[in-house]
N, CA, C and O atoms as CSV, one atom per row, in Angstrom:
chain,resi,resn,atom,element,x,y,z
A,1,UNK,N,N,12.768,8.096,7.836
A,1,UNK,CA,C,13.770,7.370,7.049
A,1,UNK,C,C,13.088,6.628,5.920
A,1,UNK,O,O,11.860,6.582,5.994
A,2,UNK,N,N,13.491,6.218,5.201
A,2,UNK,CA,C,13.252,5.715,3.631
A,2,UNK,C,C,12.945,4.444,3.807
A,2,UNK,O,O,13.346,3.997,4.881
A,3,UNK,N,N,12.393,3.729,3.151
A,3,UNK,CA,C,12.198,2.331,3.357
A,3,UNK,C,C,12.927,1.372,3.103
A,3,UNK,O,O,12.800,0.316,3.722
A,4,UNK,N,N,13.810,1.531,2.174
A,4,UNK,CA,C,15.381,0.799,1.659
A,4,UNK,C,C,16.058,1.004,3.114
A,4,UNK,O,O,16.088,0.092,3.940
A,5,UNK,N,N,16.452,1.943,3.284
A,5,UNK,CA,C,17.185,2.188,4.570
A,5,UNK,C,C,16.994,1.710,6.181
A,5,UNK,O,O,17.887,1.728,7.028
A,6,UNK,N,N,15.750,1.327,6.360
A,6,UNK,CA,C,15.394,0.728,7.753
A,6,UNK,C,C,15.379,-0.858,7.040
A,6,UNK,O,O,14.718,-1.510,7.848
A,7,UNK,N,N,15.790,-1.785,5.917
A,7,UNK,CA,C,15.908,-2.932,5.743
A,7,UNK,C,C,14.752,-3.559,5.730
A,7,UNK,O,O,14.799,-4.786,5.650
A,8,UNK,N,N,13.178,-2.765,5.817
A,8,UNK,CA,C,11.807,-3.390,5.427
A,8,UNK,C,C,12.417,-3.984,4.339
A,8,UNK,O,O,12.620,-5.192,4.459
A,9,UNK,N,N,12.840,-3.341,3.085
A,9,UNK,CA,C,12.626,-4.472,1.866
A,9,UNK,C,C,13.136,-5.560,1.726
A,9,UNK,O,O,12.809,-6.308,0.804
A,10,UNK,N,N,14.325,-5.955,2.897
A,10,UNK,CA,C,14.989,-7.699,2.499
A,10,UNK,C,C,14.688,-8.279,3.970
A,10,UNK,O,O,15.286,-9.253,4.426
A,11,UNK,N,N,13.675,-7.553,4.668
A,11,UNK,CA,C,13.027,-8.913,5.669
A,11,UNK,C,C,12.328,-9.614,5.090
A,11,UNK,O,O,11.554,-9.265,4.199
A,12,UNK,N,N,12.520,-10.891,5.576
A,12,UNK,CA,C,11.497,-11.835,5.418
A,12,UNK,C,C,10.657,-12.698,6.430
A,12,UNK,O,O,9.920,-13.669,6.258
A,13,UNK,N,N,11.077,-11.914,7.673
A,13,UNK,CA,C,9.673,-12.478,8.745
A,13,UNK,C,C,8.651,-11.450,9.303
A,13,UNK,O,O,7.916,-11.399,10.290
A,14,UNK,N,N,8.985,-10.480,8.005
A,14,UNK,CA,C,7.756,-9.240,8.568
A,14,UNK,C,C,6.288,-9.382,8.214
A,14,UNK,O,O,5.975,-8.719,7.225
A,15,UNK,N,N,5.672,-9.821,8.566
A,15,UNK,CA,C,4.060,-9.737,7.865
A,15,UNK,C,C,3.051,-8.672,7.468
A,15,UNK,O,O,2.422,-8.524,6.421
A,16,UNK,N,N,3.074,-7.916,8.688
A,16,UNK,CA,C,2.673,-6.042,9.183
A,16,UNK,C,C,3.409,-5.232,9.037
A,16,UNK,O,O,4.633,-5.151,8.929
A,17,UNK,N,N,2.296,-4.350,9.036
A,17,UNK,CA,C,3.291,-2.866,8.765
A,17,UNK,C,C,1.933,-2.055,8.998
A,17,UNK,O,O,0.939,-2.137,8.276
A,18,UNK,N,N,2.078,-1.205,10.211
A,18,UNK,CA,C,1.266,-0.280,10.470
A,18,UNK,C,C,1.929,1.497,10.249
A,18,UNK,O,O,2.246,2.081,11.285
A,19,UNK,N,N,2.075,2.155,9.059
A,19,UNK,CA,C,2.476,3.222,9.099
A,19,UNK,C,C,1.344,4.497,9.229
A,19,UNK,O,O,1.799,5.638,9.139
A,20,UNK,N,N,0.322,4.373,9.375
A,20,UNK,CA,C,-0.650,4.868,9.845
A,20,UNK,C,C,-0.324,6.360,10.425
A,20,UNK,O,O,0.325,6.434,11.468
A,21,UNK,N,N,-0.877,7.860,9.597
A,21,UNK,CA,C,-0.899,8.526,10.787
A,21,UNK,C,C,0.386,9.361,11.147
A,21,UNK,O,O,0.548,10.154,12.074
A,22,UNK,N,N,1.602,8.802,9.758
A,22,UNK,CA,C,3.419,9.047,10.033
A,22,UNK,C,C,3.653,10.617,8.978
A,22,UNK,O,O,4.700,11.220,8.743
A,23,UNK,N,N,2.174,10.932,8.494
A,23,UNK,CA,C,2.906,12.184,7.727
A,23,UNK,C,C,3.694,11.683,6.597
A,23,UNK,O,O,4.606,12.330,6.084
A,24,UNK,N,N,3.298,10.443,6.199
A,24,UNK,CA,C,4.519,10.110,4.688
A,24,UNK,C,C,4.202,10.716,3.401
A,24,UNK,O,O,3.090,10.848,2.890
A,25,UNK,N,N,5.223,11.027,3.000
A,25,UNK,CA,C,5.096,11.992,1.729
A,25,UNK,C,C,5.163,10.965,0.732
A,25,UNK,O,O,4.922,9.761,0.813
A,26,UNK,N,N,5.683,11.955,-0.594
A,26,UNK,CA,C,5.036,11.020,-1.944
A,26,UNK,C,C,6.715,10.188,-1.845
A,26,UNK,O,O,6.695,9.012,-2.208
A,27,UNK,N,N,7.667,10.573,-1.527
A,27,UNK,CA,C,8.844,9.569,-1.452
A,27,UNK,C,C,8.708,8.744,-0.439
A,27,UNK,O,O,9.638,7.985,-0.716
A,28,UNK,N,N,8.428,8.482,0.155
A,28,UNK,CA,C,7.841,7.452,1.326
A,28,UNK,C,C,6.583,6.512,0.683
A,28,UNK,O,O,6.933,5.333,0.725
A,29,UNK,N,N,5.798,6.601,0.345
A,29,UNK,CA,C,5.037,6.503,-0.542
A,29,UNK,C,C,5.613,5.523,-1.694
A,29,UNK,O,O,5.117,4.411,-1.873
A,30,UNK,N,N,6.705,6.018,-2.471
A,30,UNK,CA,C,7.352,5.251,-3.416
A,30,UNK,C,C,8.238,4.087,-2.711
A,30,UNK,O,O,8.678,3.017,-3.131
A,31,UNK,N,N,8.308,4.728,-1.511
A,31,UNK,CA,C,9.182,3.285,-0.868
A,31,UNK,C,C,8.581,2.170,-0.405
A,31,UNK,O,O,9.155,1.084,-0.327
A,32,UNK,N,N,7.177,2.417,-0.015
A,32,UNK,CA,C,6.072,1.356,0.218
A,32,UNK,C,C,5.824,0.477,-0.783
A,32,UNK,O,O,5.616,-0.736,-0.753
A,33,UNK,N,N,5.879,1.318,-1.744
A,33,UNK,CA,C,5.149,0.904,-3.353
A,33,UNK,C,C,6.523,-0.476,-3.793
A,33,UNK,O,O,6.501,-1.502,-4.473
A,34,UNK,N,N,7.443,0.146,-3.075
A,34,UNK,CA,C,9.127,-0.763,-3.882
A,34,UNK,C,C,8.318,-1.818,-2.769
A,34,UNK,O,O,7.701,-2.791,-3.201
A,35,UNK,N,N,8.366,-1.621,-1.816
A,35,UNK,CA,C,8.580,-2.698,-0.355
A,35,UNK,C,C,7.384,-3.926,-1.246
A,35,UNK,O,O,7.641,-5.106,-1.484
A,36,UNK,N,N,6.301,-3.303,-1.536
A,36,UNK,CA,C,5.569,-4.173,-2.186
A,36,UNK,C,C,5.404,-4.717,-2.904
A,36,UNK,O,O,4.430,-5.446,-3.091
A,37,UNK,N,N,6.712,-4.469,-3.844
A,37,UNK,CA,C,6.757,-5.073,-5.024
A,37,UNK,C,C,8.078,-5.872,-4.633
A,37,UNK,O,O,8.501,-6.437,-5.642
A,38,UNK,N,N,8.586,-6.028,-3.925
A,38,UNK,CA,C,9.937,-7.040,-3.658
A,38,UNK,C,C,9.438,-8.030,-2.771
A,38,UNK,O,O,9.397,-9.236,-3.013
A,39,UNK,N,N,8.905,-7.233,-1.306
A,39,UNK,CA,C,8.839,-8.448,-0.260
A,39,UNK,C,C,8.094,-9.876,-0.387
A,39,UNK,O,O,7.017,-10.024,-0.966
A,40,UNK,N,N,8.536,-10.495,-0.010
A,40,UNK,CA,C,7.057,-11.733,0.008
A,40,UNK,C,C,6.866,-12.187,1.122
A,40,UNK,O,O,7.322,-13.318,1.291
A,41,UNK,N,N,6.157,-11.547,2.289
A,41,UNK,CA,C,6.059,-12.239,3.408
A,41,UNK,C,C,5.111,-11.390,3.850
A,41,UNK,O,O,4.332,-11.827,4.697
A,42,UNK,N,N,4.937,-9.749,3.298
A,42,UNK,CA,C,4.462,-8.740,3.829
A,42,UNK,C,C,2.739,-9.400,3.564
A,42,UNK,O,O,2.335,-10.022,2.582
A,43,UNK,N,N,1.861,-8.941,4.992
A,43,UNK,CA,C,0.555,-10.130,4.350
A,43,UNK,C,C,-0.711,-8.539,4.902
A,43,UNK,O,O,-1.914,-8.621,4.651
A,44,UNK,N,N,-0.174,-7.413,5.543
A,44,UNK,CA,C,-1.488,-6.554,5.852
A,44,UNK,C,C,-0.071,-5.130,5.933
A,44,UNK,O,O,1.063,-4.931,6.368
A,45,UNK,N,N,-1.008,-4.572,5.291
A,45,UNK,CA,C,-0.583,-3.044,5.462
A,45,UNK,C,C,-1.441,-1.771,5.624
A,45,UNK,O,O,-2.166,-1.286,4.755
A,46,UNK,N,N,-1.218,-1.246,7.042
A,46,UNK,CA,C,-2.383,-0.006,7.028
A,46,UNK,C,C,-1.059,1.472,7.051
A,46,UNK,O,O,-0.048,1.784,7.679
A,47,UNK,N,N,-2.092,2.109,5.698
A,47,UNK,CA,C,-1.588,3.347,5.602
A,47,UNK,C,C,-2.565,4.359,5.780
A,47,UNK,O,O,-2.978,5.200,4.981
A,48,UNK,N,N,-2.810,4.178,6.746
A,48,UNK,CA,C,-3.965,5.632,7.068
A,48,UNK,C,C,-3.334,6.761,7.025
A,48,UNK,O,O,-2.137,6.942,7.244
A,49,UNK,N,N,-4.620,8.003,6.571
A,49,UNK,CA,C,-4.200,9.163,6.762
A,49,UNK,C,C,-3.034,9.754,6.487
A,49,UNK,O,O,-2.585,10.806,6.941
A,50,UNK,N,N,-2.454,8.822,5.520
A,50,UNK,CA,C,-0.744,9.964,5.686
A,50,UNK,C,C,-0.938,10.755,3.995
A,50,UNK,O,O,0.055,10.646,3.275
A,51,UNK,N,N,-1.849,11.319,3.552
A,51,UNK,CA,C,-1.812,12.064,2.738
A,51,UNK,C,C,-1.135,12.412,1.153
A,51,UNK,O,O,-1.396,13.401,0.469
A,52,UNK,N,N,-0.192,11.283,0.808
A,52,UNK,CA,C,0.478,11.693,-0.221
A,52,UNK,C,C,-0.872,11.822,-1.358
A,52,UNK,O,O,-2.072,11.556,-1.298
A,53,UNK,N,N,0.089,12.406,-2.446
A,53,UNK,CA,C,-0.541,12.724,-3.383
A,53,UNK,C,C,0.145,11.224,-4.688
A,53,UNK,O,O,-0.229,11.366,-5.852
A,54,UNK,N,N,0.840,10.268,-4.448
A,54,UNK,CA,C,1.402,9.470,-5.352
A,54,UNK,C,C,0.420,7.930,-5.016
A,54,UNK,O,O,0.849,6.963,-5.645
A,55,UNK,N,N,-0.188,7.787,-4.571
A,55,UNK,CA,C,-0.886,6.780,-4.531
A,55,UNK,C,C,-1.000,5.633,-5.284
A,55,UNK,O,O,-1.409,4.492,-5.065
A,56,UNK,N,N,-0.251,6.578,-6.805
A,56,UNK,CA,C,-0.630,5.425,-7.932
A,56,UNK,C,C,0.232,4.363,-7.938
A,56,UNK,O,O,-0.016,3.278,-8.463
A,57,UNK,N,N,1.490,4.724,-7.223
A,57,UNK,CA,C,2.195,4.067,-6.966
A,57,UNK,C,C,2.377,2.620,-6.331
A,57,UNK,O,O,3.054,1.688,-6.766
A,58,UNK,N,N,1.252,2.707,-4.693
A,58,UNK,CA,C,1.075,1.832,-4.364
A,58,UNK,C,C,0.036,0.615,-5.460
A,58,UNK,O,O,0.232,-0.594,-5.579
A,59,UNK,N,N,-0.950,1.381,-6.065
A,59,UNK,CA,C,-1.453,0.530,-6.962
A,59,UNK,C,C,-1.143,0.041,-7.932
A,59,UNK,O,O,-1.806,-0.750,-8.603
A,60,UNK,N,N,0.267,0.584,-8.208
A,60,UNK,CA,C,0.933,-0.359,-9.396
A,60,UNK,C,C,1.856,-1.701,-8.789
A,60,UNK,O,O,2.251,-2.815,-9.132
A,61,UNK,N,N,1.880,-1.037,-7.991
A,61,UNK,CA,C,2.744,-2.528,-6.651
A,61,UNK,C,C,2.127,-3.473,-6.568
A,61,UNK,O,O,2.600,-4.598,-6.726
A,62,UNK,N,N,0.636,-3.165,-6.235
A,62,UNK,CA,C,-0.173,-4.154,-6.233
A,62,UNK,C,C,-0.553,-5.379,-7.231
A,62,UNK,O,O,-1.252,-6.358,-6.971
A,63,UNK,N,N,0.071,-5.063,-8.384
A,63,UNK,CA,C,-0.217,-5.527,-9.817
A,63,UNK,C,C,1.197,-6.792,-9.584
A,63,UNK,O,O,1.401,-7.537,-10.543
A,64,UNK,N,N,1.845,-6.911,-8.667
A,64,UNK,CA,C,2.586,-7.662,-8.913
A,64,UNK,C,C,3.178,-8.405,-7.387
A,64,UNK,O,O,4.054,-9.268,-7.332
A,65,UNK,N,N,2.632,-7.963,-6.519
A,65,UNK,CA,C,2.532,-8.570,-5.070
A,65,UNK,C,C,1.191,-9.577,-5.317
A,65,UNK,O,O,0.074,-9.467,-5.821
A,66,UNK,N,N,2.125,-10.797,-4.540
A,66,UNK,CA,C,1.222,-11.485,-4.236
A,66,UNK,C,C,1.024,-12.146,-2.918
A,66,UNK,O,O,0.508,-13.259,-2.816
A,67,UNK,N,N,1.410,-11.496,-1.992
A,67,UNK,CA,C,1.044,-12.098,-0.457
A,67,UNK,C,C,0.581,-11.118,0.166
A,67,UNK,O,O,0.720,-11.086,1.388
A,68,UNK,N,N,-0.054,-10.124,-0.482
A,68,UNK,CA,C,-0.596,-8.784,0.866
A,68,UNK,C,C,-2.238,-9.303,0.638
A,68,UNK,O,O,-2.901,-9.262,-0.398
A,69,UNK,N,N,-2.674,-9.860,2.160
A,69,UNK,CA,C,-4.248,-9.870,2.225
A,69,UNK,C,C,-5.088,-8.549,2.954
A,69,UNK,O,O,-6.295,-8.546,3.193
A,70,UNK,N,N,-4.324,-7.666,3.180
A,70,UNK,CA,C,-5.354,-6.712,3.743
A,70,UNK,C,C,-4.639,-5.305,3.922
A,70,UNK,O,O,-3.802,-4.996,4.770
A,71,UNK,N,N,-5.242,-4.447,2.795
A,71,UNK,CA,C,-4.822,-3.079,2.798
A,71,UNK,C,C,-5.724,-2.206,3.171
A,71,UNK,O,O,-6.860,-2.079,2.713
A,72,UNK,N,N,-4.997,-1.343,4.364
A,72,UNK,CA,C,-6.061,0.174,4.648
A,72,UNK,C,C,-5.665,1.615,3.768
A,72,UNK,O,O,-4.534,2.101,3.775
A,73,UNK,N,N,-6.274,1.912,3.376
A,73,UNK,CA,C,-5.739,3.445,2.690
A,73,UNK,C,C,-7.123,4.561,3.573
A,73,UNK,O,O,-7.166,5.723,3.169
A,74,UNK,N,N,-7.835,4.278,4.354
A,74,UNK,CA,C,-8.422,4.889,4.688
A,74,UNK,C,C,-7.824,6.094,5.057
A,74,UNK,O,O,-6.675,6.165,5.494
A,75,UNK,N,N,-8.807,7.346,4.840
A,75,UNK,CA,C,-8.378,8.568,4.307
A,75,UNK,C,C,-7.179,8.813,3.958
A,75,UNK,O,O,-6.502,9.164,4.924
A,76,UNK,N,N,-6.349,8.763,2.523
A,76,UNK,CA,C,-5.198,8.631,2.218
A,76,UNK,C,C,-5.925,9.242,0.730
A,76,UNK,O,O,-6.824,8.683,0.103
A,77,UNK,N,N,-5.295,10.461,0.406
A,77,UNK,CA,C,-6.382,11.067,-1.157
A,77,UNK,C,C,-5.245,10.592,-2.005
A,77,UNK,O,O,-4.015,10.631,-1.988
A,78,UNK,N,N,-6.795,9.844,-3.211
A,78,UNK,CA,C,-6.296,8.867,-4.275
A,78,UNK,C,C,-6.702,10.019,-5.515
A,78,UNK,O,O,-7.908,10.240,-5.404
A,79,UNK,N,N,-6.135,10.795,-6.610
A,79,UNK,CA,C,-6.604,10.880,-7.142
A,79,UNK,C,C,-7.221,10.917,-8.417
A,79,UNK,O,O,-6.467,10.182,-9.055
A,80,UNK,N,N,-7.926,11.217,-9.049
A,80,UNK,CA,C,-9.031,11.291,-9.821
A,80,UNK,C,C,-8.135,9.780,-10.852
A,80,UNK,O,O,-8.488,8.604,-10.930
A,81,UNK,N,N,-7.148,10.361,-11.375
A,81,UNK,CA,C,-6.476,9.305,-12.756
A,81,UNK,C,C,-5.719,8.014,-11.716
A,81,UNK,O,O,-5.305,6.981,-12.242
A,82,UNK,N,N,-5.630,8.220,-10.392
A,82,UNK,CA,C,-5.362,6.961,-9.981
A,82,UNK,C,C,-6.150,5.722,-9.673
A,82,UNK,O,O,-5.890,4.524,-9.788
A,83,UNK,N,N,-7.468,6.560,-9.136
A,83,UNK,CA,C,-8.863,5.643,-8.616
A,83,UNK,C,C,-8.976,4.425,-9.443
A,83,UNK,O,O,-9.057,3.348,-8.854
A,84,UNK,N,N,-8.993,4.460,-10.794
A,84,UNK,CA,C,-9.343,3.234,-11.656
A,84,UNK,C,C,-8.325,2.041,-11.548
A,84,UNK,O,O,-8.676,0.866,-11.657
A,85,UNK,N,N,-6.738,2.541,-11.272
A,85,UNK,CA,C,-6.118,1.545,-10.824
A,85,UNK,C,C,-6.342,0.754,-9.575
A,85,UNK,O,O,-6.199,-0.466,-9.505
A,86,UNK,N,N,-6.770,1.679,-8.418
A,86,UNK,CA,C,-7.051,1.055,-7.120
A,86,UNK,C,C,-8.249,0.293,-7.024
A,86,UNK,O,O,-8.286,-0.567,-6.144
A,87,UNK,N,N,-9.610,0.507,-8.046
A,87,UNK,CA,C,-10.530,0.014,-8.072
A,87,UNK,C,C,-10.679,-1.308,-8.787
A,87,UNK,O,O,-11.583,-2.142,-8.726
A,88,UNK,N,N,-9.063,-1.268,-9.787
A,88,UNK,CA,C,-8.918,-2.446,-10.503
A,88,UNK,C,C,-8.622,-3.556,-9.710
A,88,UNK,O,O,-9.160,-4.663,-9.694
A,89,UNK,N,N,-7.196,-2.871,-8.702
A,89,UNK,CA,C,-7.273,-3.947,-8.012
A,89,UNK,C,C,-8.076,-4.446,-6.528
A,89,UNK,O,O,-7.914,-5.487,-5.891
A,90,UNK,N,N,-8.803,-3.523,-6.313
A,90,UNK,CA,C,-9.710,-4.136,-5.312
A,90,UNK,C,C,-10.750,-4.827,-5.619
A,90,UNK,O,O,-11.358,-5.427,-4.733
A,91,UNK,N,N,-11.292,-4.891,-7.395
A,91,UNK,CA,C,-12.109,-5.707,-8.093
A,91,UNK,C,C,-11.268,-7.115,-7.876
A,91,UNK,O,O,-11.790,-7.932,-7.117
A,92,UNK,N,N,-9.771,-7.518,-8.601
A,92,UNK,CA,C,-9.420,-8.480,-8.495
A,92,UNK,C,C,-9.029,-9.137,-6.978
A,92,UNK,O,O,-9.205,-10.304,-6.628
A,93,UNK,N,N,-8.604,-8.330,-6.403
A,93,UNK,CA,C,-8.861,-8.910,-4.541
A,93,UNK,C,C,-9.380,-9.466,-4.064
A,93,UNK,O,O,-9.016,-10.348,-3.286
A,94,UNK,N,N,-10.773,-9.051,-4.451
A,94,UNK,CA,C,-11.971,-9.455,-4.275
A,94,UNK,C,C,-12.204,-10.391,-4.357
A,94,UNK,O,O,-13.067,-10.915,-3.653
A,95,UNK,N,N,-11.366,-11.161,-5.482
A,95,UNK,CA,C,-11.543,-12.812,-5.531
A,95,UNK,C,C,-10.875,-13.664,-4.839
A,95,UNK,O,O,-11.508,-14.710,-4.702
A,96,UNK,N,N,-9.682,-13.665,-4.252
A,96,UNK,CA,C,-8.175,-14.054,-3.135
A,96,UNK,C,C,-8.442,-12.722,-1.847
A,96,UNK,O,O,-7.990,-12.996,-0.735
A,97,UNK,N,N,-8.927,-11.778,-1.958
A,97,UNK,CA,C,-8.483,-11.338,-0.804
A,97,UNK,C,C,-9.369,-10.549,0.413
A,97,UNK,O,O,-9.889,-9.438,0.312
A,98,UNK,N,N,-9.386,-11.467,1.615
A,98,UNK,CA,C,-10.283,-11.009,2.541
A,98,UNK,C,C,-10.727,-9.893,2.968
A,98,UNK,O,O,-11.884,-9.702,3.342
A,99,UNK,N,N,-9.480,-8.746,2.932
A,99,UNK,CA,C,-10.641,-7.119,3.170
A,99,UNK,C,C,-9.203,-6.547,2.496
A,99,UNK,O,O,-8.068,-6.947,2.753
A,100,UNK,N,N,-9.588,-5.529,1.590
A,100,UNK,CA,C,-9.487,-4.480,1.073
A,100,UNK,C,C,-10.179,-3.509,1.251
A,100,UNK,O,O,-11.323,-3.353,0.822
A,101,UNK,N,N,-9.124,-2.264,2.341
A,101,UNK,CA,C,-10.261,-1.044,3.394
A,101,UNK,C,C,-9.909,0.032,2.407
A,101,UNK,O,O,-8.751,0.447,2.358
A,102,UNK,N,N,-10.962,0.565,1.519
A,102,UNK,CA,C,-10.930,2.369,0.926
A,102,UNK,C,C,-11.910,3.113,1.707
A,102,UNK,O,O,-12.491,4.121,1.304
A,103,UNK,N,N,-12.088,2.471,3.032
A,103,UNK,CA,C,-13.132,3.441,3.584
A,103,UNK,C,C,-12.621,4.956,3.743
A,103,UNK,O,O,-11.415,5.198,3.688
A,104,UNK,N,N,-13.474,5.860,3.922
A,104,UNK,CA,C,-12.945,7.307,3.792
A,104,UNK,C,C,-12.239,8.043,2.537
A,104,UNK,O,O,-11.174,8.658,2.500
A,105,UNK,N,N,-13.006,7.827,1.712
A,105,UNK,CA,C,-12.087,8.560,0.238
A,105,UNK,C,C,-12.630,9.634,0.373
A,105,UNK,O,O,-13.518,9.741,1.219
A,106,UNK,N,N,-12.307,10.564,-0.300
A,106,UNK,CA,C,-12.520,11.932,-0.843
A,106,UNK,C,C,-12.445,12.192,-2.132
A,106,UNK,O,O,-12.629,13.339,-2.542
């Protein structure tokens, strides 16, 4: 199901979100990317392994969230024209935010 549709985007006592591992495609993907750019409460998100190819998405979310302290994308392929966004913001993280995980890129 979509992320609008299970009501992630107008909670506000959710902190986590482990989607890890769910097979999410690049529209799933875009719904993370919304969730992150609306919620404010959301504070760690692991998206392992689920493969999309839209990634850039989540890193443009990032440009305007400000309560997520800890993202996994481990093995999750970023590519080539997205990397500089994700690296942008794991440069600025770096200064506010305790772990930012890209372990496992390709």
């Amino acid at each position: 199901r979509c992320v609008q549709e299970t009501g992630l985007v107008v909670n506000r006592s959710l902190t986590f979100i482990d989607v890890s591992y769910n097979k999410i495609n690049d529209g799933g993907t875009k719904g993370l990317a919304h969730l992150l750019e609306v919620n404010s409460t959301l504070k760690i998100l692991h998206n392992r392994a689920n493969r999309s190819s839209n990634m850039g998405s989540i890193a443009e979310a990032l440009v305007l969230n400000k309560t997520l302290i800890e993202l996994d994308l481990t093995y999750d392929f970023i590519a080539p024209e997205e990397a500089s966004n994700c690296l942008l913001y794991t440069s600025d993280a770096a200064d506010d935010t305790p772990c930012v995980d890209l372990g496992g890129r390709r």
